[in-house]
FIMARZA-567117 format. One record per residue (C-alpha): x, y, z; residue in one letter. Coordinates in nm, 2 decimals. Example, Ala and Ser with C-alpha at 12.3 -4.5 7.8 and 13.67 -1.06 7.14 Angstrom:
BEGIN
<node <1.23,-0.45,0.78>,A>,
<node <1.37,-0.11,0.71>,S>,
This chain:
BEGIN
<node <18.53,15.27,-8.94>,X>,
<node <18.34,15.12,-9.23>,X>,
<node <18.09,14.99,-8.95>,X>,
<node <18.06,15.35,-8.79>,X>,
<node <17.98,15.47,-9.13>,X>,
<node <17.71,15.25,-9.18>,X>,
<node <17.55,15.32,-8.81>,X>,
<node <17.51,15.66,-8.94>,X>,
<node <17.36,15.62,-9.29>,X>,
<node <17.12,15.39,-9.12>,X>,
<node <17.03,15.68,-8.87>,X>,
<node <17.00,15.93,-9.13>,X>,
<node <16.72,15.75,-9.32>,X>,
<node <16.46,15.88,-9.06>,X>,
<node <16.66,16.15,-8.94>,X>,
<node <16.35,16.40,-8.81>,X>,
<node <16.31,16.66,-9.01>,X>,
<node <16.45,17.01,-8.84>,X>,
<node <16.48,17.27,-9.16>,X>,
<node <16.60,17.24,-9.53>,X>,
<node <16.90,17.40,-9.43>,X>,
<node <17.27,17.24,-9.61>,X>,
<node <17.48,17.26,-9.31>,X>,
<node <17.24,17.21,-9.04>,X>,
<node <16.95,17.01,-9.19>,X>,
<node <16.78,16.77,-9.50>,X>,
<node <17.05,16.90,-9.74>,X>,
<node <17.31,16.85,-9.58>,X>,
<node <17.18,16.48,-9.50>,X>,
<node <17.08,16.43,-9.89>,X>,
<node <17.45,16.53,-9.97>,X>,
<node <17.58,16.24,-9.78>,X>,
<node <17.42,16.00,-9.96>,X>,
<node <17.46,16.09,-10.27>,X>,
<node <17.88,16.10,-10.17>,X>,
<node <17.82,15.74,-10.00>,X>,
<node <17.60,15.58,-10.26>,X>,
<node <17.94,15.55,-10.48>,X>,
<node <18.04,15.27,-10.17>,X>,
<node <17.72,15.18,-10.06>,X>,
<node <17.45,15.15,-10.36>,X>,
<node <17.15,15.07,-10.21>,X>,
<node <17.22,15.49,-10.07>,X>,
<node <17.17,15.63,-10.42>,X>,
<node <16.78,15.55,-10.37>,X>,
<node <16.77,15.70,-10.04>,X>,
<node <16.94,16.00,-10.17>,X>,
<node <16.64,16.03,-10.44>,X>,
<node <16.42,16.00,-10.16>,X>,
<node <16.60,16.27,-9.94>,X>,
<node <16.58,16.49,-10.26>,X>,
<node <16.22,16.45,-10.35>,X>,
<node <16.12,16.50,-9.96>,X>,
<node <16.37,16.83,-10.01>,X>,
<node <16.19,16.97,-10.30>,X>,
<node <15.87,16.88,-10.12>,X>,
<node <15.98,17.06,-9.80>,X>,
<node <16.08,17.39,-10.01>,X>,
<node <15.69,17.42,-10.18>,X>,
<node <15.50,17.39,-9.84>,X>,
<node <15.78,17.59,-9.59>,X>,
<node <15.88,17.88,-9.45>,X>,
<node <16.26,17.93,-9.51>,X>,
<node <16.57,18.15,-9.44>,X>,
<node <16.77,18.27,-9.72>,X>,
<node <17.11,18.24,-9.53>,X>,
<node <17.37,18.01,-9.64>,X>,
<node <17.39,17.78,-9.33>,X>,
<node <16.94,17.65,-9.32>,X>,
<node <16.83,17.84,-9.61>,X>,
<node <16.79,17.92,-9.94>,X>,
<node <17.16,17.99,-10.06>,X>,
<node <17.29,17.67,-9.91>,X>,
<node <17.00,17.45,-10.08>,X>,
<node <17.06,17.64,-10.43>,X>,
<node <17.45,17.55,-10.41>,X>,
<node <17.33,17.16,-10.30>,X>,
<node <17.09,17.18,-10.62>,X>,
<node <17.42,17.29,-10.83>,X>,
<node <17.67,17.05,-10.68>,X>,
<node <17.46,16.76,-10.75>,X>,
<node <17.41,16.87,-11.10>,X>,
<node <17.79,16.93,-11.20>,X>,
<node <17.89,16.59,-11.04>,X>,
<node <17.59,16.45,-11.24>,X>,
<node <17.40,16.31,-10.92>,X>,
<node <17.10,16.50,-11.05>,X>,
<node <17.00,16.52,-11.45>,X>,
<node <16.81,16.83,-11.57>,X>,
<node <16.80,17.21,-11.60>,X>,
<node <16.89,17.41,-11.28>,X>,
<node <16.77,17.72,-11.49>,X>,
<node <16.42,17.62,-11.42>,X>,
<node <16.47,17.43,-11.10>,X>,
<node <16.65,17.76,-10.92>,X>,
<node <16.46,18.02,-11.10>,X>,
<node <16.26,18.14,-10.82>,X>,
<node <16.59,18.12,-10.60>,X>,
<node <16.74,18.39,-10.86>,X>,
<node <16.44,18.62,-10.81>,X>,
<node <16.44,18.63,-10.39>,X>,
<node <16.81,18.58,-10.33>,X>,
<node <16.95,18.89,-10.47>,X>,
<node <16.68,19.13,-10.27>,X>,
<node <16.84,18.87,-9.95>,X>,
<node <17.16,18.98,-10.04>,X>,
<node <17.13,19.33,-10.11>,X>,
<node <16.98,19.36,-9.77>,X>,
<node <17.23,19.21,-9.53>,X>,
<node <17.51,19.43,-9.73>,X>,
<node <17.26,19.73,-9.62>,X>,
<node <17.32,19.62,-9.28>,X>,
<node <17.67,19.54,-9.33>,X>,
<node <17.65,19.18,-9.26>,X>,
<node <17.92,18.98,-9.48>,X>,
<node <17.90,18.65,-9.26>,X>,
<node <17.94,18.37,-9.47>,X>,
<node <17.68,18.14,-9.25>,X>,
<node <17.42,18.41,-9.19>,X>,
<node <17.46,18.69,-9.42>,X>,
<node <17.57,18.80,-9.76>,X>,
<node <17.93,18.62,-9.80>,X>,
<node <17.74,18.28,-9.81>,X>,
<node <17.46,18.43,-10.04>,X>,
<node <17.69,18.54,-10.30>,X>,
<node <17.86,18.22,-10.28>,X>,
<node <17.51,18.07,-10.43>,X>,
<node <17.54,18.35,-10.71>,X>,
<node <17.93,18.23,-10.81>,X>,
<node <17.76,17.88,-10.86>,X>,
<node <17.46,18.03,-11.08>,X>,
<node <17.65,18.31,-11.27>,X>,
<node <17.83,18.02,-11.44>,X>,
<node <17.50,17.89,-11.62>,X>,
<node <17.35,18.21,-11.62>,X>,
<node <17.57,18.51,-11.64>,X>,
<node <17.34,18.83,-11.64>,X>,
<node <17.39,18.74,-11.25>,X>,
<node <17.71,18.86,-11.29>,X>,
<node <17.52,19.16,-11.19>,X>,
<node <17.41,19.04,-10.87>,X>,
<node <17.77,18.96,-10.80>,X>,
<node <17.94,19.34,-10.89>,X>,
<node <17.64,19.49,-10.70>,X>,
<node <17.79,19.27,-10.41>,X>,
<node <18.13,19.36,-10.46>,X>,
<node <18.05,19.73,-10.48>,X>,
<node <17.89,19.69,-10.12>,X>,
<node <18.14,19.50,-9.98>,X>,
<node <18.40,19.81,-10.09>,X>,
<node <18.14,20.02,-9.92>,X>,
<node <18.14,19.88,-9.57>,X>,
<node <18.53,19.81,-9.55>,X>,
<node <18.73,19.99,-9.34>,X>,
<node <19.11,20.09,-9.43>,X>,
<node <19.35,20.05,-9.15>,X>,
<node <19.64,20.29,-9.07>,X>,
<node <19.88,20.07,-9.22>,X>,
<node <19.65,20.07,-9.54>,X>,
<node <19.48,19.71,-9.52>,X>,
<node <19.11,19.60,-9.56>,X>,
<node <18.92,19.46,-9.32>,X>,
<node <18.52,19.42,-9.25>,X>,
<node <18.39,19.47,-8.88>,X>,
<node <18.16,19.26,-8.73>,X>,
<node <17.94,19.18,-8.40>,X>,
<node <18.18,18.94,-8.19>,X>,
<node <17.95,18.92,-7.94>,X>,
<node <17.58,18.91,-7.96>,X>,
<node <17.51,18.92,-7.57>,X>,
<node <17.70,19.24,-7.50>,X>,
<node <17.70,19.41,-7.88>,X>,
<node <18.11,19.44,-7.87>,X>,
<node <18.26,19.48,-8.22>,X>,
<node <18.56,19.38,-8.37>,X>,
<node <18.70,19.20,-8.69>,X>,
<node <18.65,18.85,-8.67>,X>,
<node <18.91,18.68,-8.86>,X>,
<node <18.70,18.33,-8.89>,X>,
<node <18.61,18.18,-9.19>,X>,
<node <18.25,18.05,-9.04>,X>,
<node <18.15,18.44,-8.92>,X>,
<node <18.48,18.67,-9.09>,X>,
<node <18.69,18.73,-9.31>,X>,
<node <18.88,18.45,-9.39>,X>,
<node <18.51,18.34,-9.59>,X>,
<node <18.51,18.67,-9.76>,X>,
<node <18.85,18.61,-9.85>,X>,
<node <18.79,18.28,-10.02>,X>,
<node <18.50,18.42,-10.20>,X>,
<node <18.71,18.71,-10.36>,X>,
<node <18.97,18.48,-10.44>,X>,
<node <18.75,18.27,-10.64>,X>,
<node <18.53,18.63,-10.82>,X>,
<node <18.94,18.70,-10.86>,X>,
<node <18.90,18.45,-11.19>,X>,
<node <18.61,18.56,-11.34>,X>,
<node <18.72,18.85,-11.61>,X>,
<node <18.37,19.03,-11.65>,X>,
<node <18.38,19.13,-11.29>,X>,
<node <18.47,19.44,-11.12>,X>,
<node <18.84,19.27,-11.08>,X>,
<node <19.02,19.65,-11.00>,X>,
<node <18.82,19.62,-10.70>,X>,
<node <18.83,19.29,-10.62>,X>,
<node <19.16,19.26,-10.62>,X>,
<node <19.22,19.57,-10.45>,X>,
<node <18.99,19.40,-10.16>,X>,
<node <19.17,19.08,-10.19>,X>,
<node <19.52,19.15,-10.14>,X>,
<node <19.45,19.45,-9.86>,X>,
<node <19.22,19.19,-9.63>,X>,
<node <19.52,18.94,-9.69>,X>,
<node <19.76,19.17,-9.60>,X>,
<node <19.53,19.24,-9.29>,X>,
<node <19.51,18.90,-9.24>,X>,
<node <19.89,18.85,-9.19>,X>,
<node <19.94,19.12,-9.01>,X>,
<node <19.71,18.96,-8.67>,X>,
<node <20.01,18.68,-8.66>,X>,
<node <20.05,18.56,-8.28>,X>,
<node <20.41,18.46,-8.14>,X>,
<node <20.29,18.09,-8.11>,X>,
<node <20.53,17.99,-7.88>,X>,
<node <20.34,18.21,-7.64>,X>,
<node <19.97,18.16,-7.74>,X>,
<node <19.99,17.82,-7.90>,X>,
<node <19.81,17.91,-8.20>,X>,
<node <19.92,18.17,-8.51>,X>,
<node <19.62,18.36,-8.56>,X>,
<node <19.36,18.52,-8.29>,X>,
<node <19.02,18.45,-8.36>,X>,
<node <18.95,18.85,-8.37>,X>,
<node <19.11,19.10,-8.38>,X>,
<node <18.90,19.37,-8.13>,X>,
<node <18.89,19.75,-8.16>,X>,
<node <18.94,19.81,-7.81>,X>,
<node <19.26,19.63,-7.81>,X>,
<node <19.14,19.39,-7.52>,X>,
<node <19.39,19.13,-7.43>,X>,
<node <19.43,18.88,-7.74>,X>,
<node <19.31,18.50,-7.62>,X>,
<node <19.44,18.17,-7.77>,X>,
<node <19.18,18.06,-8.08>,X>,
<node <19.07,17.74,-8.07>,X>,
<node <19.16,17.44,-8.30>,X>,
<node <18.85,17.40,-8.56>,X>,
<node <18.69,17.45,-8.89>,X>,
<node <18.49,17.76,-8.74>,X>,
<node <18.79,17.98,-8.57>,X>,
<node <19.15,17.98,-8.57>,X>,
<node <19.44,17.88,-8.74>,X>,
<node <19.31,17.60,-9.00>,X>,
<node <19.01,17.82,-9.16>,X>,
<node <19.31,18.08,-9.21>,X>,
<node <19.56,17.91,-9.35>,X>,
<node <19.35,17.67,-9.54>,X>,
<node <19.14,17.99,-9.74>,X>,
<node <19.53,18.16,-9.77>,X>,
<node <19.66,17.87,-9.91>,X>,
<node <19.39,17.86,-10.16>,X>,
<node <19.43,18.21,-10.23>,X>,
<node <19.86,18.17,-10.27>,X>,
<node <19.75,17.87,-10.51>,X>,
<node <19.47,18.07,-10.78>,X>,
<node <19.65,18.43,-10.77>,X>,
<node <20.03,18.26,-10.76>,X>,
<node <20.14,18.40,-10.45>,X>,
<node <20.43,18.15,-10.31>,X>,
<node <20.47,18.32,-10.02>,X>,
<node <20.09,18.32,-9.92>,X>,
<node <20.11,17.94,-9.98>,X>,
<node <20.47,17.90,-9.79>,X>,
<node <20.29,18.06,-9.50>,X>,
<node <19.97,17.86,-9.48>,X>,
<node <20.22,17.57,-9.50>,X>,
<node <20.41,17.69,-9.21>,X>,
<node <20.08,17.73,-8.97>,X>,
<node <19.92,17.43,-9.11>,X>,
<node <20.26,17.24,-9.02>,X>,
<node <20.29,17.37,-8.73>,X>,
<node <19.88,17.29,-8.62>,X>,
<node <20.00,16.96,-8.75>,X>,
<node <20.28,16.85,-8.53>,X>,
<node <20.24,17.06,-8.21>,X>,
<node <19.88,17.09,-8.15>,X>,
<node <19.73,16.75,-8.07>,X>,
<node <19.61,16.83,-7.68>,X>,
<node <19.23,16.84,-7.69>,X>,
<node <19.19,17.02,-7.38>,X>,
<node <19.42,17.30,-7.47>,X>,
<node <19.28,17.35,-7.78>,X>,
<node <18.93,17.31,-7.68>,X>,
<node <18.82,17.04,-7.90>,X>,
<node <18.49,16.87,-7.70>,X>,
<node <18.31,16.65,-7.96>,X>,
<node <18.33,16.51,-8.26>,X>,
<node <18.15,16.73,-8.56>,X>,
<node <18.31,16.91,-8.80>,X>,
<node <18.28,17.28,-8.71>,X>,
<node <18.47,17.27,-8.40>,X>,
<node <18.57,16.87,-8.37>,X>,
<node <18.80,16.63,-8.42>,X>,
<node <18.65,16.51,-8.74>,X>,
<node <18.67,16.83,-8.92>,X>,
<node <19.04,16.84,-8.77>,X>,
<node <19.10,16.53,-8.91>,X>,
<node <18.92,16.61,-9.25>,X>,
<node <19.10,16.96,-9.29>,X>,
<node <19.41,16.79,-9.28>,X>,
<node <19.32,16.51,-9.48>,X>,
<node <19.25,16.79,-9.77>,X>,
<node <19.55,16.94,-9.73>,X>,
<node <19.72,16.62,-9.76>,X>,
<node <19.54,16.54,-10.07>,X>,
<node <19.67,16.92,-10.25>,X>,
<node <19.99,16.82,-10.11>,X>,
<node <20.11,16.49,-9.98>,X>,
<node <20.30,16.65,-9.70>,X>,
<node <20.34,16.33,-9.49>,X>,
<node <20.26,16.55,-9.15>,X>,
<node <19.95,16.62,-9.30>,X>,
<node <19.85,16.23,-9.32>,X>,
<node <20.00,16.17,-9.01>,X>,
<node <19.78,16.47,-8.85>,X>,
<node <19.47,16.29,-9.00>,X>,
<node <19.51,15.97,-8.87>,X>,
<node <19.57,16.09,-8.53>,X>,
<node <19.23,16.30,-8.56>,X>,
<node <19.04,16.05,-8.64>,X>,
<node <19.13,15.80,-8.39>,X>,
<node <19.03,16.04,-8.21>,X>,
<node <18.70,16.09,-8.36>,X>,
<node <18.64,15.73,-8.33>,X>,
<node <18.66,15.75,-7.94>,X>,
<node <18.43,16.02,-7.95>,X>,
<node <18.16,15.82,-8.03>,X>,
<node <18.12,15.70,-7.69>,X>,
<node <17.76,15.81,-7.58>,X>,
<node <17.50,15.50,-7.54>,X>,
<node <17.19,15.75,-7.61>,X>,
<node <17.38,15.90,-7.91>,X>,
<node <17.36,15.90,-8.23>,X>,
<node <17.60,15.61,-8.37>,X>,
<node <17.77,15.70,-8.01>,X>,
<node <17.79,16.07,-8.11>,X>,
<node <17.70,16.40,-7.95>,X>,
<node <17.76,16.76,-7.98>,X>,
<node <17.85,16.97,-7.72>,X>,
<node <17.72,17.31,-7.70>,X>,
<node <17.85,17.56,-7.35>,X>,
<node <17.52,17.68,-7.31>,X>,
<node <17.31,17.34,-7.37>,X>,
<node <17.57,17.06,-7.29>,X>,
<node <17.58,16.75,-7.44>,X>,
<node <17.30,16.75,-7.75>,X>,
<node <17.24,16.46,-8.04>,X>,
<node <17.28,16.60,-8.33>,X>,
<node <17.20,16.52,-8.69>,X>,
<node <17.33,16.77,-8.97>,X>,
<node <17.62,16.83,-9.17>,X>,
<node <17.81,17.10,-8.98>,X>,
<node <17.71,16.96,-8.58>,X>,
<node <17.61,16.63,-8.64>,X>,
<node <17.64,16.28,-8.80>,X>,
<node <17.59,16.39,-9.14>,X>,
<node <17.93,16.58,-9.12>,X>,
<node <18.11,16.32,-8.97>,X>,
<node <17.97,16.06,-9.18>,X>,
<node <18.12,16.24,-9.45>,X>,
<node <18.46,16.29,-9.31>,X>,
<node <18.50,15.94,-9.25>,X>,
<node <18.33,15.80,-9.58>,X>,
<node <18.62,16.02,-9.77>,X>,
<node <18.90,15.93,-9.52>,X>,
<node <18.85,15.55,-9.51>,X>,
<node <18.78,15.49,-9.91>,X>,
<node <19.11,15.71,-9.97>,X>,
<node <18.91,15.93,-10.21>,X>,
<node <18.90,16.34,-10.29>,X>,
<node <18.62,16.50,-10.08>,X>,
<node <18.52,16.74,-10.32>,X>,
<node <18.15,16.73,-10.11>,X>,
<node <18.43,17.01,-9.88>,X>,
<node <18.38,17.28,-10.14>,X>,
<node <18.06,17.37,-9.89>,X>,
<node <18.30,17.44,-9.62>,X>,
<node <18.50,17.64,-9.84>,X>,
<node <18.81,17.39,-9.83>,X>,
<node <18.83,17.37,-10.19>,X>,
């Protein structure tokens, strides 16, 4: 494994450049090797190099603001470095253009009701609950966004919360995704963590907080007939419910891993029991890759981000099934990298493309790279707070 994780630091120093982006571009390669340079410290050089071709990038391109390629996710890289003293300096001054364009960003996708965490205002906001800390007249920014988020909920009959969303951009169908890459489950961990911070609108956070919760618990599946716990949607038109997949991106571990976080900061043991009780149960019973549609590797939707989620929940817990569930992962992760023309043996697979080598955090290398580096040296991956897992 320590081999495998060399092969792809060694491909990630002329990694061709595809956007600035944390999750699918140079940030999210800069991240890794500022994590790996702890192991390997001949990396902390390249990461300076990754960073100063970064900040060079960000003066002479074109960028998104989203979370996932743009501004947002670069602005929470730029912190993270900074609080685990990677980076020296004032990130007043560095991010002080990012504080002037991101709140217009956000303000607009909340007009159009777009909470997605990857593409829209869930991850946006996210960058503001980094910056308020050092800078709290954003605390603004951040009640203007929970005002709108209050706005565009809908209230069930049974008086829950949830936030509807395009589930499928071919046809324009609607429903409430439940995800935590594209739903609610993101929104949910976001609340959870504005649910500590006192100068905040906290009647309605926590009104927001508990309802989507509730709605959240309310989509549970009889697994011994789907084979999961939680749908991926839940759709308006009642349309038959199908089996979610086992991932990062959709189903069961995104849920339970944002509710037990939730059960943990607001002291709710029975949101924590339950999390417990789907994670253990994704644990032990789910380890068929077919029927649970795990094709590659990468960490939204492969067996490295299987393995890495329940390495993190081993960490909080040291629930032996949990460690057990990680090993087992990532063997599996290291026979996925099986592909001569890949990328340390690596590819992604994508329904529409096939087989594709991919480079970045949330597809590619970078993310498994990082999975592993944490995994093998037996250490916390606090790097996982991008993906919402801590």
């Amino acid at each position: 494994m320590q081999t495998l994780i060399q092969k792809i630091s060694t491909l990630l120093v002329n990694a061709p450049y595809q956007n600035t982006g944390l999750l699918g571009g140079l940030s999210g390669e800069t991240l890794f090797f500022f994590e790996s340079a702890a192991f390997s410290p001949e990396n902390k050089s390249i990461a300076e190099y990754k960073l100063e071709l970064l900040s060079q990038k960000l003066q002479e391109d074109e960028f998104a603001m989203t979370y996932c390629t743009g501004l947002a996710g670069v602005g929470w890289l730029f912190e993270y470095l900074n609080r685990k003293d990677f980076i020296k300096g004032d990130t007043n001054e560095l991010l002080s253009e990012f504080d002037e364009v991101l709140p217009i960003a956000l303000k607009r996708f909340m007009r159009y009701h777009n909470h997605d965490f990857l593409h829209g205002g869930t991850g946006v906001a996210i960058y503001f609950l980094q910056r308020s800390k050092k800078k709290p007249e954003l605390l603004s920014v951040l009640n203007s966004f929970i005002a709108d988020l209050h706005t565009i909920a809908e209230t069930m009959p049974d008086g829950t919360t949830a936030w509807r969303s395009v589930i499928n951009w071919e046809t324009g169908k609607m429903g409430y995704n439940l995800a935590l890459s594209h739903g609610m489950s993101a929104t949910i961990w976001l609340l959870t963590q504005l649910s500590e911070i006192k100068a905040l609108n906290q009647f309605l956070i926590q009104q927001l907080l508990y309802n989507s919760i509730e709605f959240l618990l309310h989509q549970e599946l009889n697994r011994a007939h789907y084979n999961c716990c939680f749908p991926s949607t839940r759709l308006i038109d009642n349309d038959e419910v199908q089996q979610s997949r086992l991932g990062w991106c959709y189903g069961d571990l995104g849920n339970a891993t944002t509710l037990y976080q939730a059960g943990k900061i607001v002291n709710r043991q029975d949101w924590i029991d339950k999390a417990l009780e789907v994670l253990s149960y994704a644990a032990v019973k789910r380890r068929n890759l077919t029927q649970n549609m795990v094709h590659d590797a990468g960490i939204c939707h492969g067996t490295a981000g299987i393995g890495h989620i329940f390495y993190r929940m081993w960490w909080n817990t040291r629930l032996p099934e949990f460690k057990k569930a990680a090993d087992y992962w990532f063997e599996q992760t290291l026979k996925m990298a099986r592909f001569e023309d890949g990328l340390a043996g690596f590819k992604a697979f994508h329904f529409k493309n096939g087989w594709e080598n991919e480079y970045g955090l949330l597809e590619g290398v970078a993310g498994i790279g990082l999975a592993l580096l944490t995994y093998y040296y037996e250490v916390e991956p606090t790097w996982d707070e991008c993906l919402l897992l801590s």
